[in-house]
N, C-alpha and C positions, 0 to 999 in steps of 0.2 A: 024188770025194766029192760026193754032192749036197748042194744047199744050196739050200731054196726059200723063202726069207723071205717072211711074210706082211705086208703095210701095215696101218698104223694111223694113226689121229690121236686124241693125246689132248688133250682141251678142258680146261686146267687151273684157267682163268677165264675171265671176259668177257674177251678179247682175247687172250689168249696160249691158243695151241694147237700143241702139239709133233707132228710127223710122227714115227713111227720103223717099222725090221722090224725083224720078232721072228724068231727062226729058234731050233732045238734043243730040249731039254729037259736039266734040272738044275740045278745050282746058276745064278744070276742073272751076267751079266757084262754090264756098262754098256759103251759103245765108243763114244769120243768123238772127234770127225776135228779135223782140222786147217785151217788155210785155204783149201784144196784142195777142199773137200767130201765127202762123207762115200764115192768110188768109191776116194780115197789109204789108206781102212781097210776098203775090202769084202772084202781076202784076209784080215783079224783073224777077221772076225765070221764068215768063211768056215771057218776052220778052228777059231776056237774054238766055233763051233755043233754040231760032231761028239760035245761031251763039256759040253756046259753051255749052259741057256738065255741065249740073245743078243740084246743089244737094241740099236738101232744109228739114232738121230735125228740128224734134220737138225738143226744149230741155227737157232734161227728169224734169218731174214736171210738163209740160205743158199737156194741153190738154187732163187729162186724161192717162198721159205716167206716168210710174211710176218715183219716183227720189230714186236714193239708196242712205243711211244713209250716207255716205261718201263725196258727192257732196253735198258741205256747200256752197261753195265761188264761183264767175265766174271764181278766176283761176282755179278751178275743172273741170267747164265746159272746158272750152279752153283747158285741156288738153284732158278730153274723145274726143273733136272735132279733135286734131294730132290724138290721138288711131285711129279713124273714116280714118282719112284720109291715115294711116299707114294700116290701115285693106283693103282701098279700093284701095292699093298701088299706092296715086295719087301724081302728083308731078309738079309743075310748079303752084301751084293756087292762084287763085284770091280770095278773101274771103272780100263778101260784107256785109256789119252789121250796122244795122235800130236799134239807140236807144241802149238798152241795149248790141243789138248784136253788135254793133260798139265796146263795150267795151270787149265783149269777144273772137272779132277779136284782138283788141291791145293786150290782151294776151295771145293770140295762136302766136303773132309773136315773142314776146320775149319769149318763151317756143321752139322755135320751130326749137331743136337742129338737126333737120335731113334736114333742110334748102326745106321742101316742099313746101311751100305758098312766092310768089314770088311778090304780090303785096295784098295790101287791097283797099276797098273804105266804107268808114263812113261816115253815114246818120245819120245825127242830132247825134251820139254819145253821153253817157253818160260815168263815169268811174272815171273822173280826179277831183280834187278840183283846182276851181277857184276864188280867192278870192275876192268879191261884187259880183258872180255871182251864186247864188245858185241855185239848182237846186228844181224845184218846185216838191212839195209832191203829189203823185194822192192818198195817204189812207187820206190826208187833207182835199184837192180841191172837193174830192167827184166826182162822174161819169160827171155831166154837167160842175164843174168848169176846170175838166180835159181837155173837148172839147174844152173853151174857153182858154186854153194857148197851148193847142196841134194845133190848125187849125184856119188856114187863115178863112174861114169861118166854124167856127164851126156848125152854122144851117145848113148844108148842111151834113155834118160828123157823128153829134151826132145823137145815138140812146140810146134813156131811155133803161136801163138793165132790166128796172120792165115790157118793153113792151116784153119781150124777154120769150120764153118756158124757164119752170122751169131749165132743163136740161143742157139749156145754161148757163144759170145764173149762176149754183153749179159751171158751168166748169171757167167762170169770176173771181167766188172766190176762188177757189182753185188754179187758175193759178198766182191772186194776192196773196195768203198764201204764194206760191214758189218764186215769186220773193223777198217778205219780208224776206225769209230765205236767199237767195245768195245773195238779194244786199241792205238788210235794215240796216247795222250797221257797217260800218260808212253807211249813205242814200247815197246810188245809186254811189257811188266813194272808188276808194284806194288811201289815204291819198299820197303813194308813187309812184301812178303810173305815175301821171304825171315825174316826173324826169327819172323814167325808160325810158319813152318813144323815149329817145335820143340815146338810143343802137338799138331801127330799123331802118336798115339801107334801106331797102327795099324801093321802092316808095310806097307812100299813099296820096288816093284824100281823101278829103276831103267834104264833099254835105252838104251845109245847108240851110234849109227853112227860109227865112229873119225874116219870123214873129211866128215862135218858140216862146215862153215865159215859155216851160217847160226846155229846156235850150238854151240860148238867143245866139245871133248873137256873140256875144262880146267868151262866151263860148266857140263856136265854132274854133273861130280865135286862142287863146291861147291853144286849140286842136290840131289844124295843126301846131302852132308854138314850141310845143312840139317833134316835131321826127325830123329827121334831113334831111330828103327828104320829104317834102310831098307840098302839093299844094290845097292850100284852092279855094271853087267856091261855090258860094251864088244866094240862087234858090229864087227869089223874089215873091211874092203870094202866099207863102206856107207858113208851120209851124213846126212841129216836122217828117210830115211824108211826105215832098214834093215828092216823087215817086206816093203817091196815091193823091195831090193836083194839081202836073204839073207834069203830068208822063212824055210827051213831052219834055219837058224842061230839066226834072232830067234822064233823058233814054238817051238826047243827051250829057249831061255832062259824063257819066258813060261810053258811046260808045267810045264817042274821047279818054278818058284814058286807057278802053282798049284794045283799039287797036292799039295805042302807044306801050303796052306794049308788043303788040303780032310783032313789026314791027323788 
């Protein structure tokens, strides 16, 4: 399948300017990464580019993008992401989100007073407090014990940071700097958002890896049981990131929703 995303930068104000590629044509599909940066979602935007226009930013702080003093929280991010989608006058979208970006999809929908984003789909999502289900620490667990609760087979996933050019490394740590600023206090959840989550009215799937242990099966279920349309589906032999464990598998659950949505 080709897949040739074009770069952009959008200037949304003085000081906050969003990187993203665009790749396909059709309906609009937002693609939001997770702590990892935005190469843990390039096989989403890869395959859902074949059948719908794709759009796929860095969040600022990542990779090297800069983050302006103002963008503390994800619901900062989530809202530069409506500016993003007001600036690129899109309307009808989907907005899929791996991990953290699940959670800054949940609050682009309740932000999202101009009614443009019409459905989500969240990948292993973080965001909510569940209680006996905590979410596991990566500044604790360290690089390898991160692989072993992120992946069904972590030998197959993990790569040592230390084997990696310097260059990458700095970009590891710094992208881990920025997530500890937006989502280290309370860790990796807003206390409140679970209950919010009963005012999107919207449809939202729901995708989770069975063997996740960075946040577990059980996690996930009280996630979809949070909004008041959505619809839970459990990717068995995967872990936190089943789109790169059972792309197969997780690409067919993703498809049949939407294109439900498109019917």
């Amino acid at each position: 399948m080709s897949y040739t995303p074009v770069s952009h930068i959008a200037d949304l104000r003085p000081g906050l300017s969003i990187r993203y590629e665009q790749a396909g044509q059709g309906r609009p599909v937002l693609i939001l990464h997770g702590g990892g940066g935005t190469a843990t979602v390039a096989g989403i935007a890869r395959h859902v580019s074949a059948s719908a226009l794709t759009i796929l930013p860095t969040h600022p702080g990542w990779n090297g993008t800069a983050k302006p003093d103002d963008v503390q929280t994800v619901a900062d991010l989530a809202k530069a992401y409506l500016a993003l989608l007001a600036h690129l006058d899109l309307r009808d979208v989907i907005v899929i989100g791996s991990s953290i970006g699940g959670w800054i999809a949940s609050e682009m929908a309740l932000h999202d007073a101009d009614k443009r984003i019409s459905s989500l789909v969240l990948v292993n999502a973080v965001g909510i407090h569940v209680e006996g289900e905590p979410i596991a620490d990566p500044f604790v667990l360290g690089p390898r014990g991160l692989a072993e609760h992120a992946f069904h087979e972590p030998d197959k996933f993990f790569v040592d940071p230390a084997s990696l050019p310097a260059e990458q490394q700095a970009m590891q740590r710094a992208n881990m700097a920025t997530m500890r600023i937006i989502a280290g206090a309370p860790f990796m959840h807003d206390p409140q958002l679970r209950e919010r989550l009963r005012q999107v009215g919207i449809p939202v799937l729901v995708v989770w890896g069975t063997s996740d242990r960075v946040v577990t099966i059980a996690y996930g279920l009280a996630y979809a049981d949070a909004f008041a349309n959505a619809r839970f589906t459990a990717v068995p032999l995967a872990g936190h990131l089943p789109h790169l464990e059972q792309p197969v598998k997780t690409f067919a659950i993703m498809d049949e929703f939407m294109q439900t949505r498109n019917a």
